[in-house]
C-alpha positions as CSV (number, residue, x, y, z in Angstrom):
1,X,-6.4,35.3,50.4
2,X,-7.1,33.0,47.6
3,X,-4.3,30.5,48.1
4,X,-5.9,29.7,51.2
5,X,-9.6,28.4,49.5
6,X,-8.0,25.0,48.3
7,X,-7.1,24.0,51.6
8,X,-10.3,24.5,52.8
9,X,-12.2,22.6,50.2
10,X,-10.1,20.2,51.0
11,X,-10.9,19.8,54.7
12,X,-14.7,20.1,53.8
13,X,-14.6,17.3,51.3
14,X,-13.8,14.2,53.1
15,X,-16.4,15.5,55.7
16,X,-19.1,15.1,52.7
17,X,-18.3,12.0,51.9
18,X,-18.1,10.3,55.3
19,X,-21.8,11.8,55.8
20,X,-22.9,10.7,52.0
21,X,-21.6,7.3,53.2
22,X,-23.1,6.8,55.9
23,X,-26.8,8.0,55.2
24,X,-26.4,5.3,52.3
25,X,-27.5,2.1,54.1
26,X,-30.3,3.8,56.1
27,X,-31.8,5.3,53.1
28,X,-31.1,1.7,51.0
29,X,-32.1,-0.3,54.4
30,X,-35.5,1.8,54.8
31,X,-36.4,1.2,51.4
32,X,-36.1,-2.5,51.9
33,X,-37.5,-1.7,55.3
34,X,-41.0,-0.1,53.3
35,X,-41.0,-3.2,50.6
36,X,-41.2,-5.6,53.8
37,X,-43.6,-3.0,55.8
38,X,-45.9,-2.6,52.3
39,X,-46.8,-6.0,53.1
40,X,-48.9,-4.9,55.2
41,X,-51.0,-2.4,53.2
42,X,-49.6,-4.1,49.6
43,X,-50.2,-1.3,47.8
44,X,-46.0,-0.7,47.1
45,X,-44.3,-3.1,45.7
46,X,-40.7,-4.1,46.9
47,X,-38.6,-1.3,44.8
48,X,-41.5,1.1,46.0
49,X,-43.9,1.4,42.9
50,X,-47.5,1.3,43.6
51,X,-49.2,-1.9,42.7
52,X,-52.9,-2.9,42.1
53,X,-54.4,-4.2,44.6
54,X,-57.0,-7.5,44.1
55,X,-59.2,-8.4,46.3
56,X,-60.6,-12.4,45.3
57,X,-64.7,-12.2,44.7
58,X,-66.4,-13.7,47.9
59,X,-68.0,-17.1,45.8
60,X,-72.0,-16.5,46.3
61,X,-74.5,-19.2,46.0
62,X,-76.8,-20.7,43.7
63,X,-80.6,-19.7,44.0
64,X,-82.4,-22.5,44.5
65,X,-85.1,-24.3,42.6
66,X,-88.2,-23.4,43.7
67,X,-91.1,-26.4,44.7
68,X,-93.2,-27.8,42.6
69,X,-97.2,-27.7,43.8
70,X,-99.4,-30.5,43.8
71,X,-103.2,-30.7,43.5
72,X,-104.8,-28.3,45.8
73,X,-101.2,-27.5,47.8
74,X,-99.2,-24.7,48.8
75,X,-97.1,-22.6,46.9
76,X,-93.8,-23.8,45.9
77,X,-90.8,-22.1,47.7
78,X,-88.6,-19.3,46.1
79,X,-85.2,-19.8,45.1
80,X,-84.1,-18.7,48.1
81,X,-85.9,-21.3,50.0
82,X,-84.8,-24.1,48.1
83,X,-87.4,-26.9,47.0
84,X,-90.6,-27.0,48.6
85,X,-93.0,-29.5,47.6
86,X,-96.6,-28.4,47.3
87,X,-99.6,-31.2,47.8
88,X,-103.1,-31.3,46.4
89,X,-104.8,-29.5,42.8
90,X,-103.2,-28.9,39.7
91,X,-100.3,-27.1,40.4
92,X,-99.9,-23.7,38.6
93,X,-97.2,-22.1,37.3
94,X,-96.1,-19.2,39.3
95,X,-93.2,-16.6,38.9
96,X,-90.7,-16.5,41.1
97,X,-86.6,-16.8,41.6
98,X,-84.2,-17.6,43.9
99,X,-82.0,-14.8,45.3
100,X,-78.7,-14.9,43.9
101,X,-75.1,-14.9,46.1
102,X,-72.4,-12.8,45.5
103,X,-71.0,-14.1,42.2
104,X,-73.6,-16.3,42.4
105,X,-76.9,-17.0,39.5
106,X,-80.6,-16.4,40.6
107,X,-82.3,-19.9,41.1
108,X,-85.2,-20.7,38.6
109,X,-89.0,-20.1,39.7
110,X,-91.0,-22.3,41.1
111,X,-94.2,-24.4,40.4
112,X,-96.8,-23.6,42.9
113,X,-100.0,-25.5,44.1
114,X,-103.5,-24.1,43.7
115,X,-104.9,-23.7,47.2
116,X,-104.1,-25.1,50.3
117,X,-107.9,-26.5,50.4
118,X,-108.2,-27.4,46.7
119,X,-110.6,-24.7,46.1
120,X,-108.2,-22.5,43.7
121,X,-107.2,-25.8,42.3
122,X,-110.7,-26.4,41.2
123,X,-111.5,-23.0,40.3
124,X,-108.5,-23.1,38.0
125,X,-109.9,-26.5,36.3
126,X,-113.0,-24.4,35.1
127,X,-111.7,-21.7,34.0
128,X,-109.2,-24.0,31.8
129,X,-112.1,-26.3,30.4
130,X,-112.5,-28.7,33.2
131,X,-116.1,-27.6,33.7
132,X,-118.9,-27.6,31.2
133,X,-119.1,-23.8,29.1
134,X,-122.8,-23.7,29.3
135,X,-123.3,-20.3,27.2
136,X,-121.3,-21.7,24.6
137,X,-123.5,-25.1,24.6
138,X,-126.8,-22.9,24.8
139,X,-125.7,-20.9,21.7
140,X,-124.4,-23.8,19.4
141,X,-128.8,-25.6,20.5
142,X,-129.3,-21.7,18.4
143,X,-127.1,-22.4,15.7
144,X,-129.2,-23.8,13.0
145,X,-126.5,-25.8,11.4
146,X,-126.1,-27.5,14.3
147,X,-127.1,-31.2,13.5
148,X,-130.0,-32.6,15.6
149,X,-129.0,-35.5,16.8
150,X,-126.0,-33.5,18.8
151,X,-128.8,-30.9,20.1
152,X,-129.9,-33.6,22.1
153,X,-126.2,-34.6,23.8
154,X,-126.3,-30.9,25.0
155,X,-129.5,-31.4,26.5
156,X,-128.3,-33.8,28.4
157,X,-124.7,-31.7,29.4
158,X,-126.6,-28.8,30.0
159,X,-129.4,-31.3,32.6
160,X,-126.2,-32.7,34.0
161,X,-125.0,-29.2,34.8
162,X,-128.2,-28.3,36.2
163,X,-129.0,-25.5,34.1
164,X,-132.4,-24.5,34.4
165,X,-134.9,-25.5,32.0
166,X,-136.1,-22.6,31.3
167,X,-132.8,-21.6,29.7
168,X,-132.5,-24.6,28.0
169,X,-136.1,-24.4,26.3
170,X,-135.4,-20.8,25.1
171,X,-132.8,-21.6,23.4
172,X,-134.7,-24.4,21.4
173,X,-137.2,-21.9,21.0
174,X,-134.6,-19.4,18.7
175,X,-133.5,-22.8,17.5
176,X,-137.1,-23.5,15.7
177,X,-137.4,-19.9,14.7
178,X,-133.9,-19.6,13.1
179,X,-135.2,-23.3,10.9
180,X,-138.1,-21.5,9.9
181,X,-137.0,-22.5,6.3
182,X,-137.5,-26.3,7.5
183,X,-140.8,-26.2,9.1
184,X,-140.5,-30.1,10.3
185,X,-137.2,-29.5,12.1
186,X,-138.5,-25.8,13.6
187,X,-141.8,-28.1,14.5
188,X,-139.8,-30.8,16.4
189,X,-137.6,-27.9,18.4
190,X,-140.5,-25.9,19.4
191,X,-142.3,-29.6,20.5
192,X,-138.9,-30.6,22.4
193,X,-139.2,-27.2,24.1
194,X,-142.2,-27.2,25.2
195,X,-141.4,-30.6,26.7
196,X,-138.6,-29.5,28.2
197,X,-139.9,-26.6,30.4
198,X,-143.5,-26.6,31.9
199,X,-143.9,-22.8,32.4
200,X,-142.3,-20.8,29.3
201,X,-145.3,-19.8,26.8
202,X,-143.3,-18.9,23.8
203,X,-142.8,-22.6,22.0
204,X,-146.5,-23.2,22.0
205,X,-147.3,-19.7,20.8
206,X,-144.7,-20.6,17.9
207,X,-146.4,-24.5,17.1
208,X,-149.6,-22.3,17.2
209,X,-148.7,-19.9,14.3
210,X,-147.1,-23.1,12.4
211,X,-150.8,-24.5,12.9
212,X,-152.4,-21.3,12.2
213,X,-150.8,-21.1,8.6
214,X,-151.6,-24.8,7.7
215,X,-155.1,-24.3,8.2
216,X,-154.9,-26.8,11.4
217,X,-157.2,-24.6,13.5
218,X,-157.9,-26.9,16.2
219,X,-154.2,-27.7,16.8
220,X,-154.2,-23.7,16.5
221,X,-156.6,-23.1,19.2
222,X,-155.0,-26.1,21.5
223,X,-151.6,-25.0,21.5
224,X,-153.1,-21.2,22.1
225,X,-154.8,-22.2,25.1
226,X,-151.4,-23.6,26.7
227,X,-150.1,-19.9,26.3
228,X,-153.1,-19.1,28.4
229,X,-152.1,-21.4,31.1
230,X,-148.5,-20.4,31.1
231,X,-149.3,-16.7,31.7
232,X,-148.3,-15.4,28.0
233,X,-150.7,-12.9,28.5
234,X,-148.7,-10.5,26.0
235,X,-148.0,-13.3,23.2
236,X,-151.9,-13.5,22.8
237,X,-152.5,-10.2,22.1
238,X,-150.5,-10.2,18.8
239,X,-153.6,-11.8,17.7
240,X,-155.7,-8.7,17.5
241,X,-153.4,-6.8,15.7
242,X,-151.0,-9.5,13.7
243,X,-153.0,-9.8,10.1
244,X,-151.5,-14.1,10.0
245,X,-154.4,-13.9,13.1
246,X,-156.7,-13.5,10.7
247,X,-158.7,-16.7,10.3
248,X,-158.9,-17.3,14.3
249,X,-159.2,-14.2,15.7
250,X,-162.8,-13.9,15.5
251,X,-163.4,-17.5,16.7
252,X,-165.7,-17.9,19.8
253,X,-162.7,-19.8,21.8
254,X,-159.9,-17.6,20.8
255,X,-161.9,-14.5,21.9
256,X,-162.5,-16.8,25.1
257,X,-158.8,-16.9,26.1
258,X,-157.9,-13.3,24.9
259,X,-161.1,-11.8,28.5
């Protein structure tokens, strides 16, 4: 039996190689086959490895500027938008940015415009100094140490503002009683008040003590009955019960104007 197995592996050996040979090409062909077809997916590359695949970033665009606003105008556009030019009031400066692209930068905010009717625009001066800070002018009339002569330039701001009068002649009021040290200078503010507003009691009440204490009892008992006539019904009583009264308060006039 075994001298026979040699000629048998002989027969079945030329058989392998004639197959081996010709599955050769196919198997080398489809690999050049699936380098050309990877084309079409690219992720092998021509000897069969896997490759990285890139895709290019899709360029994106630059946000644009947005407007700049003019006195009383519109709003500026958005970055997005591109420029858009506001018209009338101060413009204001508003936050804002263009919308960036893919790959693209965010454009810079815009300037916008105060109102399309000027009414923000002019609100906005005001509150930024354009109009006249009347509480700050009535307190520095207060301030003792401020000098005379510019008391009366805000007297004439605070007219040209229309402030009432009244306002305006209480505050020279406290002005006289804070230069109480300086009895001519709290003399000439409680006079200027008194000029100033027709129907506020309180400046003649305070040239009335001033006279009072100088012994000028007619000037007193004038200036008291101007109180009377401007209704500072309470101002006179202090002079029943405020000892500086003392030298008036029994006078026949004085008692006349406290019925």
């Amino acid at each position: 039996m075994h001298p026979r197995h040699p000629r048998r592996l002989g027969v079945f050996t030329p058989l392998v190689a004639a197959l081996v040979l010709s599955l050769a090409p196919a198997c080398k062909g489809g690999s050049k086959g699936g380098a050309s077809d990877g084309k079409a997916d690219g992720n092998e590359a021509a000897d069969g490895s896997p490759v990285a695949v890139v895709v290019p970033p899709v360029a994106g665009g630059t946000g644009g500027t947005g407007g700049t606003g003019g006195t009383g105008g519109s709003a500026g556009g958005s970055g997005s938008d591109g420029e858009a030019a506001g018209s009338g009031g101060t413009g204001i400066v508003a936050s804002g940015s263009g919308a960036a692209g893919i790959g693209g930068s965010a454009g810079s905010g815009g300037t916008s415009g105060a109102g399309a009717d000027g009414a923000a625009g002019d609100a906005a001066a005001e509150s930024s100094g354009g109009g006249v800070d009347t509480t700050g002018l009535l307190k520095e009339i207060k301030n003792r140490r401020t000098k005379d002569a510019r008391v009366t330039e805000i007297i004439g701001e605070l007219q040209a503002a229309e402030v009432e009068s009244v306002e305006i002649a209480k505050a020279l009021t406290a002005r006289g009683k804070a230069l109480h040290a300086t009895p001519e200078r709290a003399k000439a503010a409680f006079e200027l008040a008194l000029e100033t507003d027709e129907t506020l009691p309180d400046p003649a009440f305070e040239l009335a003590k001033q006279a009072a204490v100088l012994g000028e009892l007619e000037e007193a008992k004038g200036h008291l009955k101007t109180v009377k006539e401007r209704k500072g019904k309470k101002l006179l009583q202090q002079i029943d019960f405020d000892p500086m009264w003392e030298i008036l308060k029994d006078d026949p006039d004085v008692r006349a104007l406290l019925k």
